[in-house]
C-alpha angles and dihedrals in degrees: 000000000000099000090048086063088048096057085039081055100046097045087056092048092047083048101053098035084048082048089044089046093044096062107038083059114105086212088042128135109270104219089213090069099048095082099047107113117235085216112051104242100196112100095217088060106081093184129105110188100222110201112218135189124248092258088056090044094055091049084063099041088058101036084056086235100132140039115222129225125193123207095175112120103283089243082070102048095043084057088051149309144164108311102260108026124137115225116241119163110215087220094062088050084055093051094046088244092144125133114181098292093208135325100259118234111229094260097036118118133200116239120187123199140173134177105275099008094260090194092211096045097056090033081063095050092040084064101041091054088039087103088059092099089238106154085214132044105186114172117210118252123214078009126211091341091057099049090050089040076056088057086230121154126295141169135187140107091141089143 
């Protein structure tokens, strides 16, 4: 039994130094963003967010299927980023600083990117742009790493 309590011990004291450690990371899991749905559950919202690697990403970039959209720091964008992206801060949807980004054509689709594919930070701004009237949300998997990992197309040295 009481080695039972000491691995009980132990188990809470692992838990709340992982949780301590967590959040004092700059690269940590926010906990906000742990219960945002990947699927949107309201049924007045008519978007799913699909989630699609760099090589179908590049199909539709050539193609001219989809309007990017870049919520990387804008230090970064200006650097570089995909021909063609559009430059949104995360930090400006979560502020509500949003203008109309673009009139979408009938077969455009959205595309979100950032620079490593942070889930919960292109599911946020999947949800932000979702009112855009795009018939198609994709985020970005892998996200700018993996295009230029790809060793697609970029432009950029606006700096």
């Amino acid at each position: 039994m009481r080695q039972l309590l000491r691995i009980f011990l132990l188990f809470i004291i692992a838990l709340i130094s992982g949780l301590v450690i967590n959040e004092l990371h700059p690269r940590g899991i926010s906990w906000r963003l742990l219960f945002i749905p990947l699927f949107s559950q309201s049924s007045s919202e008519k978007h799913e967010y699909t989630v699609t690697s760099v090589d179908s990403a590049f199909v539709l970039w050539q193609r001219k299927e989809i309007f990017l959209v870049d919520i990387r720091s804008e230090s970064d964008y200006l650097f570089d980023h995909i021909p063609g992206a559009v430059h949104i801060s995360l930090k400006e949807l979560k502020a509500g600083r949003l203008l109309k980004i673009a009139q979408p054509s009938e077969r455009e689709k959205l595309l979100i990117y950032d620079g490593e594919g942070n889930m919960g930070n292109l599911n946020l701004a999947a949800r932000i742009l979702s009112n855009q009237d795009f018939p198609e949300i994709y985020l970005l998997f892998g996200g700018y790493m993996a295009w230029i990992q790809r060793g697609y197309p970029i432009e950029g040295g606006d700096m």
